[in-house]
C-alpha positions, 0 to 999 in steps of 0.5 A: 777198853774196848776189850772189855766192852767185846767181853761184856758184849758176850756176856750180855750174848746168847749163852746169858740167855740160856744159862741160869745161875741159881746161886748168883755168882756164888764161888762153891767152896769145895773144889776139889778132896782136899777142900772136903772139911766140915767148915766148907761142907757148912759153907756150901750148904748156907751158900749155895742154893743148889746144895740146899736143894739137893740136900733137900730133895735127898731127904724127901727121897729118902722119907719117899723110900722108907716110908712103908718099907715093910707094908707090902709082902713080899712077893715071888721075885722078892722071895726068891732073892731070900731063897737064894741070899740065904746060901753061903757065898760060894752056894749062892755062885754055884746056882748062877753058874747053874742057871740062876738068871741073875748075878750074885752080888746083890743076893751076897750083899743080901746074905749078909743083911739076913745076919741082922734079921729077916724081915721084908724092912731088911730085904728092902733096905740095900734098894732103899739106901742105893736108892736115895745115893743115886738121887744126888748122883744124877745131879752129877751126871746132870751137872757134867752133862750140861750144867747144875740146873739140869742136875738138879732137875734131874734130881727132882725127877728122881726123887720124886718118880714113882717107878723108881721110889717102887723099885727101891721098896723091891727086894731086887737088884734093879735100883743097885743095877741103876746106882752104878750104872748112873755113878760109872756114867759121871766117870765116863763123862769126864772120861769124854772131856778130859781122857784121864786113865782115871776116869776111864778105869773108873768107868770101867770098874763101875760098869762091871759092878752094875753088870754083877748087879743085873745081866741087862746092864750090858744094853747101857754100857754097850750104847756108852762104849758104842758112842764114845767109839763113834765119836772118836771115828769121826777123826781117827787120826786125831782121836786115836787115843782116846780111841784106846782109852775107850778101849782100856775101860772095856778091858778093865771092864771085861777083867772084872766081869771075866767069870761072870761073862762066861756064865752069861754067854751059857744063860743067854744061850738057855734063856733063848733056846725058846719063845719067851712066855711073858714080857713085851715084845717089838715097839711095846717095848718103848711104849711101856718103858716110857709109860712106866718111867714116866710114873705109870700115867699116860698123860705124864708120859706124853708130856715127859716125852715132849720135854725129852724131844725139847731137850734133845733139840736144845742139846744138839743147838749147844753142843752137837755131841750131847745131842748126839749122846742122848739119840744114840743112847736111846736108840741103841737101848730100844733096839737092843732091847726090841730085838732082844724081846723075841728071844727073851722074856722083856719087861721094862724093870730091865731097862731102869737104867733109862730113866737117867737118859729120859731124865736128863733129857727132860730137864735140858729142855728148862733152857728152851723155857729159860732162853725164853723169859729168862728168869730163875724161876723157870728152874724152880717152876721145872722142880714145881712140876715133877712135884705135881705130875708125880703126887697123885700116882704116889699117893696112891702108891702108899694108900693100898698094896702093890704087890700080891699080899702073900701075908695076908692070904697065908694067914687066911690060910691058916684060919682055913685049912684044916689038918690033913688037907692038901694045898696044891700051889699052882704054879709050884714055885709061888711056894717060895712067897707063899712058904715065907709066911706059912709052914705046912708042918705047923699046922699038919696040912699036906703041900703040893706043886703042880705045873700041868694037868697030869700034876694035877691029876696025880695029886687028885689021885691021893685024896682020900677025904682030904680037902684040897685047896689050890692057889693060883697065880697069873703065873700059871700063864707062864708055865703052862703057857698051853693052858691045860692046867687052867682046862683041869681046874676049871673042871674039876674045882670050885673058886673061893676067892680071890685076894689081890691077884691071888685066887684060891679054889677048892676040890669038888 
C-alpha cells in the first residue's frame, strides 16, 4: 500500500506539471506497422486529439500551398530549374558536374513532371507536395524530441509559416532539401535513444537525399554528426559503440553521396576562388535568417526568438542533452554559415532546414506556460498564436506578386516592340525567365545579352534605325559588381519603366 501512495505521490510531482496530455489518457491504437489498418487509422483519428489536429493543420497546409500555386511567374532561379530539367537525365548530371551549382536530383525529379505539361502549377507541385509531407514529420520530430505537444506546435508552426508556405510555392529545392533533412532527424533521434543500425542507416540514407536535394545540406548534417560525436565522448568508454554506429551512418552517408562529394569538393573550390557578389555576409546572417523564418516580421522575430531562449532553458531543466542538441545545432549551423559567407554567396533560403531547430525549440517553451497554470489550453493557446502572428504576413502574401511578374511584362513586350527592334537583356541570363514567356521569332524582334559596358557598346554599334529596348534587372549588381554597365545605360538611354523589380529603358 505504501508503494502505491509513493507512486501516486510522483504522479501528483513535477513531471505532472510539465506534462500535458491532450488526449487524457487515450491509448492510440497504432503501435507499431502491423497495427497499421483502416479500422485503427479511423480509431485514432476519432480518439485522438492530437490526430485531429494534425490531420487538420496537414489540410490547412496543403490548401495554404496550393492555393495560388501558378499565380506568380516564374522568376529567374525558377527558370532555370526548367533550363536545366528539361535535359535528359545524364545531361542534367553533366552540367553538375560542369559547374551547375546544384545537385540533380530535383531538376531529375522535374524532368519527369515536365512529361505531364509545362506550366509554373507543374514546376511548383514537387516543393508543394514535400511541402505538405514535412508538416506531419516534424510532429514526429517533435514528439521524439520531447512529447506530442511540442510535435504538434511544431506542426503548427509549420503549416502556417510564410517562409515556408513561400519556398513550397518555389520551383526549387529548397523545401525538398527541408523534407529530408527533417524525415532523417526523426531517424537520428531514435537512432540516439536506441543505437539501432536501422535507424543509423536510415539516417544516413536519408541524409544523403537531402544533400543530393541541396549542397547546403552539409551544415545540418555536419552539426547532427558533430553532437552526437560529442555526446558520446563524454564517456568513451562506455559510449564506444554508439561511437561507431554514428560512424556507420557517415559511412552510409558518404556511399551514397560518393559522386556527388567529389563534384562538390570541385564547386566549392569554384564557388570560393573570389568575393561573393550578393548574399549576406558575418552576424547578418543570424539576423536575416531569423527574420525571414520567423515570417519576414521583426516584431515576430523577436517573440519567436524569446519563445526559443524559453524552450531552450526548459529542455536543459528536463534533460541536459536536449538542451545541449538545440545550442549546438544552432551555434554550429550560424558558425558555419558566417564563415562560410565571406567565401560564398549566403542567403538565408540556404539554411531553411533551421526552421525545424527554431521551430522545436519555440514550442518546448509551452511547458514553462504549462508548469505554470497547468491547463490544456496552454497548448491549444500556443496552436492560437502561430495562427495569429502568421495571418497578416499571409494575407499579404497571396493579395499581390511576389516575385518579379515576368509574364506580364513579356506581354507588355509584345504590345511594345516592333519588328526589327533590339532587346538588350541585361544582365544576359535573365533571358531564360524573360524567354519562358516570350519567343523573339515570333514576333521578328532581335535579342541580345550583355554583361559590361564594351557589350553594350558592341551591341550600339549595330543599330542602324532599329529601337532598342533594354531590360534590366537588380542582378546587374551582381554581374557588374563594378557598376559599368549601369554608368553606360544611365548615359546613353531613357527609362520607360518600371514593373516590379523589372525596368525597362529605351536608346536615345
Amino acid at each position: 500500500m505504501a508503494k502505491k501512495k509513493g507512486e501516486r505521490h510522483i504522479e501528483k510531482g513535477p513531471q505532472r506539471q510539465t506534462e500535458c496530455d491532450l488526449d487524457g489518457g487515450y491509448r492510440f491504437p497504432i503501435r507499431s506497422p502491423k497495427d497499421l489498418t483502416l479500422e485503427n487509422i479511423w480509431a485514432g483519428i476519432i480518439g485522438s486529439r492530437y490526430s485531429q489536429a494534425l490531420l487538420l493543420l496537414t489540410i490547412i497546409g496543403l490548401s495554404l500551398r496550393f492555393y495560388n500555386l501558378g499565380f506568380n511567374s516564374l522568376w529567374l532561379d525558377e527558370a532555370s530549374t526548367y533550363t536545366n530539367s528539361v535535359s535528359s537525365f545524364a545531361q542534367i548530371w553533366q552540367a553538375t558536374a560542369a559547374g551547375e551549382f546544384n545537385p540533380p536530383l530535383f531538376y531529375w525529379m522535374e524532368h519527369v513532371m515536365l512529361m505531364f505539361g509545362n506550366s509554373e502549377v507543374i514546376l511548383r507541385f514537387i516543393p508543394a507536395v514535400v511541402g505538405v509531407l514535412t508538416i506531419p514529420l516534424i510532429y514526429c520530430v517533435g514528439k521524439e524530441f520531447m512529447d506530442r505537444n511540442v510535435g504538434i506546435i511544431a506542426a503548427a508552426a509549420f503549416a502556417f509559416s510564410p517562409f515556408l508556405v513561400y519556398y513550397s510555392q518555389e520551383a526549387r529545392a529548397y523545401s525538398m532539401m527541408l523534407f529530408f533533412v527533417v524525415f532523417a532527424i526523426i531517424f537520428y533521434l531514435k537512432a540516439l535513444k536506441d543505437n539501432r543500425i536501422r535507424n543509423w542507416v536510415l539516417f544516413g540514407l536519408l541524409s544523403a537525399l537531402a544533400f543530393w536535394s541541396h549542397f547546403y545540406a552539409f551544415a545540418i548534417i555536419a552539426s547532427l554528426v558533430l553532437y552526437a560525436l560529442i555526446v558520446q565522448l563524454a564517456d568513451l568508454r562506455r559510449n564506444i559503440k554508439k561511437i561507431w554506429m554514428v560512424v556507420l551512418s557517415v559511412v552510409v552517408f558518404s556511399i551514397a553521396c560518393l559522386p556527388l562529394i567529389i563534384v562538390a569538393f570541385h564547386l566549392f573550390a569554384s564557388r570560393t576562388a573570389s568575393a561573393p557578389t550578393f548574399g549576406v555576409q558575418g552576424f547578418d546572417v543570424i539576423y536575416q535568417t531569423l527574420l525571414q523564418v520567423a515570417g519576414f516580421n521583426e516584431l515576430v522575430m523577436y517573440l519567436f526568438l524569446l519563445l526559443f531562449i524559453a524552450g531552450t532553458v526548459q529542455a536543459f531543466l528536463i534533460d541536459r542533452n536536449k538542451g545541449w542538441f538545440l545550442v549546438s545545432l544552432t551555434v554550429f549551423t550560424f558558425v558555419i554559415s558566417i564563415f562560410l559567407s565571406y567565401r560564398m554567396p549566403m542567403v538565408p533560403r540556404y539554411l531553411i532546414f533551421f526552421a525545424a531547430v527554431f521551430f522545436i525549440g519555440v514550442a518546448t517553451s509551452y511547458r514553462l506556460f504549462y508548469s505554470l497554470v497547468n491547463n490544456k489550453g496552454v497548448v491549444y493557446g500556443f496552436l492560437l498564436v502561430m495562427v495569429i502572428l502568421n495571418a497578416p504576413v499571409l494575407a499579404g502574401y497571396y493579395s499581390g506578386y511576389t516575385k518579379e511578374d515576368w509574364r506580364g511584362f513579356s506581354a507588355q513586350m509584345q504590345l511594345t516592340a516592333k519588328p526589327g527592334d533590339f532587346i538588350v537583356l541585361v544582365p544576359g541570363y535573365i533571358s531564360q525567365p524573360f524567354d519562358y514567356y516570350y519567343t523573339n521569332g515570333s514576333f521578328r524582334t532581335i535579342q541580345f545579352e550583355a554583361e559590361t559596358a564594351k557589350d553594350l557598346d558592341s551591341i550600339d554599334a549595330q543599330k542602324v534605325n532599329n529601337t532598342i529596348y533594354y531590360i534590366v534587372t537588380a542582378d546587374i549588381y551582381s554581374a557588374d559588381p563594378a557598376g559599368d554597365a549601369l554608368a553606360w545605360l544611365k548615359n546613353n538611354t531613357k527609362p520607360v519603366g518600371q514593373d516590379n523589380g523589372i525596368a525597362l529603358f529605351v536608346s536615345r
